[in-house]
C-alpha positions in Angstrom: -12.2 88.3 -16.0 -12.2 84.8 -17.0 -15.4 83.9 -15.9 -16.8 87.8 -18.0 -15.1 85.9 -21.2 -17.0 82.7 -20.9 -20.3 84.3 -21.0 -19.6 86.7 -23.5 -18.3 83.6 -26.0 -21.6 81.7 -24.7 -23.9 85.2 -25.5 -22.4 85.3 -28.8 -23.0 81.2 -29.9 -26.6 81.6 -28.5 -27.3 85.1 -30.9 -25.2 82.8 -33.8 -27.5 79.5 -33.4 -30.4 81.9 -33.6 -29.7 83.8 -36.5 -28.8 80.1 -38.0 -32.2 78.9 -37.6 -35.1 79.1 -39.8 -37.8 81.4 -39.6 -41.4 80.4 -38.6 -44.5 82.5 -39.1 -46.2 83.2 -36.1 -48.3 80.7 -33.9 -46.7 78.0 -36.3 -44.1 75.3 -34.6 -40.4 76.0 -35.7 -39.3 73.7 -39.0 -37.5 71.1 -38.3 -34.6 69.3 -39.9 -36.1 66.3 -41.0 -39.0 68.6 -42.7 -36.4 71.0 -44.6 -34.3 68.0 -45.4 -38.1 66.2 -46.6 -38.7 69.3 -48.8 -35.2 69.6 -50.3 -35.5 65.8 -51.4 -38.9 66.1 -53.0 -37.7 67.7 -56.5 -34.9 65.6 -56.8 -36.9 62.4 -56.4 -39.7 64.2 -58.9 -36.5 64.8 -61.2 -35.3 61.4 -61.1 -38.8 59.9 -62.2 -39.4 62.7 -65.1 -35.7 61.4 -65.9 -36.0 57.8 -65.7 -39.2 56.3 -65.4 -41.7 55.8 -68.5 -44.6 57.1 -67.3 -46.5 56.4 -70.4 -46.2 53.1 -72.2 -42.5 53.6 -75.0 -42.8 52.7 -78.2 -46.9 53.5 -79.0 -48.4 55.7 -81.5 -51.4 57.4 -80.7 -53.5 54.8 -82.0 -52.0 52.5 -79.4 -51.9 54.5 -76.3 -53.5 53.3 -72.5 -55.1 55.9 -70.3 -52.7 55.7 -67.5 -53.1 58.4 -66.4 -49.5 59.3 -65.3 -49.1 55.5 -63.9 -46.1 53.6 -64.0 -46.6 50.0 -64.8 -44.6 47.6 -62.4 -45.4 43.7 -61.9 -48.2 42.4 -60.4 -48.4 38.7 -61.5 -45.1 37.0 -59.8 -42.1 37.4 -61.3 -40.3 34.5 -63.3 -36.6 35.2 -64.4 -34.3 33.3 -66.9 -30.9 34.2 -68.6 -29.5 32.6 -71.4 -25.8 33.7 -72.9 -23.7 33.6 -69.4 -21.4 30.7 -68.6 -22.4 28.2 -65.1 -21.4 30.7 -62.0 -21.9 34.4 -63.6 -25.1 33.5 -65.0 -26.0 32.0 -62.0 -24.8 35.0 -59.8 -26.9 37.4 -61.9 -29.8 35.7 -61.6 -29.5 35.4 -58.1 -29.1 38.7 -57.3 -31.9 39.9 -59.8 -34.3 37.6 -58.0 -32.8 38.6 -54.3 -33.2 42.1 -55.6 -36.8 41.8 -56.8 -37.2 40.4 -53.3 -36.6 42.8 -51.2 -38.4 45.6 -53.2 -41.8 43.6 -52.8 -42.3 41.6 -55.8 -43.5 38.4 -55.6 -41.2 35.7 -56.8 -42.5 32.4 -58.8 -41.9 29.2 -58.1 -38.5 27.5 -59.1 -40.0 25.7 -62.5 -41.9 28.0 -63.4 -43.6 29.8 -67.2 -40.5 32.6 -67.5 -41.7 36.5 -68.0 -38.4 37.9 -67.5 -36.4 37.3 -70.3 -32.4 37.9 -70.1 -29.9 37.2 -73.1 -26.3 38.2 -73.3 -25.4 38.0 -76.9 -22.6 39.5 -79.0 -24.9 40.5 -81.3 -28.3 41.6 -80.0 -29.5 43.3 -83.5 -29.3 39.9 -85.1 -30.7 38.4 -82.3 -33.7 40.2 -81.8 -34.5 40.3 -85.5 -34.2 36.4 -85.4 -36.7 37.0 -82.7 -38.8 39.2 -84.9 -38.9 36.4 -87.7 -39.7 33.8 -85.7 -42.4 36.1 -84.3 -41.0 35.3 -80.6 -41.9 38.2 -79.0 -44.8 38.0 -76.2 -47.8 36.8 -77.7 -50.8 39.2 -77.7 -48.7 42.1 -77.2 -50.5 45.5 -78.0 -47.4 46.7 -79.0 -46.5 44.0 -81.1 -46.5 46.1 -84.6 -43.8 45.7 -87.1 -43.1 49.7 -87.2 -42.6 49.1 -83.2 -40.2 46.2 -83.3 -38.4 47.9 -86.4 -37.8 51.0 -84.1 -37.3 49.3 -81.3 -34.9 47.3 -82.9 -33.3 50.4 -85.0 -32.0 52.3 -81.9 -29.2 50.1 -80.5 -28.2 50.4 -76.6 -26.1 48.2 -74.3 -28.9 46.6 -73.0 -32.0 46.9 -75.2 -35.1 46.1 -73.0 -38.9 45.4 -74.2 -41.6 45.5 -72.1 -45.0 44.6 -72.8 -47.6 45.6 -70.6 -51.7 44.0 -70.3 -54.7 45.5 -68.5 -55.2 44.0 -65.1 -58.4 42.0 -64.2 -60.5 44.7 -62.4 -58.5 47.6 -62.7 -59.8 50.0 -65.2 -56.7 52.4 -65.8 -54.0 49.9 -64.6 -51.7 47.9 -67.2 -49.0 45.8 -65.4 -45.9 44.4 -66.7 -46.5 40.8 -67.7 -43.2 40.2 -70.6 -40.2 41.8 -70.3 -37.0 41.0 -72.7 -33.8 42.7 -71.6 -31.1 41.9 -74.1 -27.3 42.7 -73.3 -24.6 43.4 -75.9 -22.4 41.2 -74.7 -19.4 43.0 -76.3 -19.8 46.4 -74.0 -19.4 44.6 -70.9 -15.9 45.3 -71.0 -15.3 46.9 -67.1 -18.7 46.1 -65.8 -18.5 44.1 -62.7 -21.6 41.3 -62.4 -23.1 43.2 -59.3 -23.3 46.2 -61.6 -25.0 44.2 -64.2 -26.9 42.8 -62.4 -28.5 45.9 -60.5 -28.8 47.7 -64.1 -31.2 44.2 -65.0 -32.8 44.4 -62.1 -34.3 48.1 -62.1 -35.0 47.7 -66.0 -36.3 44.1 -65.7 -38.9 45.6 -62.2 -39.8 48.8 -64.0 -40.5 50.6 -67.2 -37.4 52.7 -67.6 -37.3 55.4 -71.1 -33.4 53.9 -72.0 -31.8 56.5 -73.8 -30.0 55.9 -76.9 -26.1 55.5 -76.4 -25.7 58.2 -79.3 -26.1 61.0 -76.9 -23.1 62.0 -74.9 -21.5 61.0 -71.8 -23.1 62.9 -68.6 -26.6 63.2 -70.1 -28.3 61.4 -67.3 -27.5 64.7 -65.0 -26.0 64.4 -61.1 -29.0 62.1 -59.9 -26.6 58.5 -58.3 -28.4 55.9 -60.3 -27.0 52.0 -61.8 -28.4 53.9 -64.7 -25.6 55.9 -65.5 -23.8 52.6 -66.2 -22.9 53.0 -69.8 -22.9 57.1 -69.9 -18.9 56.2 -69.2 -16.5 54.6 -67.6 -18.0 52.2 -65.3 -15.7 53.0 -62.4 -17.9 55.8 -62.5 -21.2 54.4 -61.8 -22.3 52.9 -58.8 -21.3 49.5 -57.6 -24.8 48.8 -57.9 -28.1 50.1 -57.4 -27.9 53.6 -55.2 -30.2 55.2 -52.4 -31.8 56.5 -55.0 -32.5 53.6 -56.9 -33.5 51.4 -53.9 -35.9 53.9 -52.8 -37.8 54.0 -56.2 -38.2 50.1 -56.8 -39.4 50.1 -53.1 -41.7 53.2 -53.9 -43.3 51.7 -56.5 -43.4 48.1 -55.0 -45.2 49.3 -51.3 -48.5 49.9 -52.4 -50.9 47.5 -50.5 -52.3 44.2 -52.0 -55.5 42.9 -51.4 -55.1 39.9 -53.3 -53.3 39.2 -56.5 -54.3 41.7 -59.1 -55.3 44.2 -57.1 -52.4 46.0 -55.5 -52.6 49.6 -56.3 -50.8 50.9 -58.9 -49.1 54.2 -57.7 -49.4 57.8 -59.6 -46.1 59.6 -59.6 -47.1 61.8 -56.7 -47.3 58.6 -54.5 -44.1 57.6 -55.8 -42.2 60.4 -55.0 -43.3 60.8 -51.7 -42.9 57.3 -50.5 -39.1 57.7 -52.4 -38.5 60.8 -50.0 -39.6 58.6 -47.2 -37.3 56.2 -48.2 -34.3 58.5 -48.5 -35.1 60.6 -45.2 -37.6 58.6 -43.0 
């Protein structure tokens, strides 16, 4: 009787684990679980790009646009980082960790004296600041979107960290316009709670990529479910991540793997690429 039991429990766990399984059409091999898991992953990695990453150039009329053609810009020429506002350690710890962070997503890093291209300040007052930059006509020099009405707007929409980038056609590459100046300034007064790994992560992913920042005015929980540094001043920061998340990692590596040939020519990737490689990232 004992033994009749047995096999009817095992009958029953056999007809459950086959209900439980996916369908296949016929003469096609059964999906498996790293391919459903693949396909569940791809819209939320195309949501977090439509969400977070400027896919177009910020801050340019019409007039001013490049034919990206759905590219996001990311750096080719090595990267050279400076901060100013932080006292001895912290500022040294950030930096460190945006530079070990740049690192290990594939950018190439300068030498130690080196010509800076990203730019870090932590002031108190960042408005003032940057349009003290604005008079002394600091920002990068032949910047196409160096326009008074850009600055002024720029400028006009105050954020935590307020981040410029300027971006320059690439020797050879027709439709491909790097990052070669970016200025991430930090309001120095909203820091209150942020731990430095958390600041430094939110530099890092602002200061490697071309992120739309979206203006503090609109409320808390607007950046959605995606686990991104991003969310870092949507609230509390006990709420955000301790510093950048899967998802995060997997985009700056996304965008960062193309292959290089030699300096400027390392393709630039099209969002499709992007989110495929990020899915690969996520669920290899």
């Amino acid at each position: 009787m004992g033994t009749r039991l047995q096999m009817l429990v095992l009958g029953l766990s056999l007809v459950a684990s086959a209900a439980a399984a996916p369908a296949s059409g016929a003469g096609e091999p059964p999906r498996t679980t790293e391919a459903a898991r693949r396909a569940e992953l791809y819209p939320q990695a195309s949501k977090y790009l439509t969400d977070f990453a400027a896919l177009e150039p910020a801050f340019l009329a019409p007039q001013l646009e490049f034919p990206t053609g759905g590219v996001l810009p990311g750096w080719l020429e090595k990267l050279c980082p400076q901060l100013t506002g932080l006292p001895g350690e912290e500022g040294q710890f950030i930096l460190a960790r945006v530079s070990e962070i740049a690192r290990a997503v594939g950018v190439r890093m300068a030498s130690e004296h080196c010509s800076p291209n990203l730019h870090i300040y932590v002031t108190p007052q960042p408005v003032e600041f940057l349009r003290g930059m604005q008079s002394r006509h600091a920002f990068p020099a032949n910047d196409p979107r160096e326009r008074p009405y850009l600055i002024d707007q720029f400028i006009a929409t105050p954020r935590p960290v307020m981040v410029w980038y300027n971006v320059g056609r690439a020797p050879g590459l027709r439709f491909s316009y790097p990052l070669n100046q970016v200025i991430v300034v930090v309001d120095q007064r909203q820091l209150q709670g942020v731990a430095r790994e958390q600041l430094a992560a939110y530099i890092a992913i602002v200061g490697l990529a071309e992120i739309k920042l979206l203006a503090e005015t609109k409320p808390a929980g607007h950046l959605g479910a995606t686990s991104t540094i991003l969310k870092l001043f949507d609230g509390a920061p006990q709420a955000a991540p301790s510093g950048l998340s899967d998802w995060d990692q997997a985009f700056l590596k996304a965008l960062y793997s193309a292959p290089r040939t030699n300096p400027w020519h390392r393709e630039l990737a099209s969002v499709d690429q992007i989110t495929l490689r990020m899915v690969s990232e996520i669920a290899p």
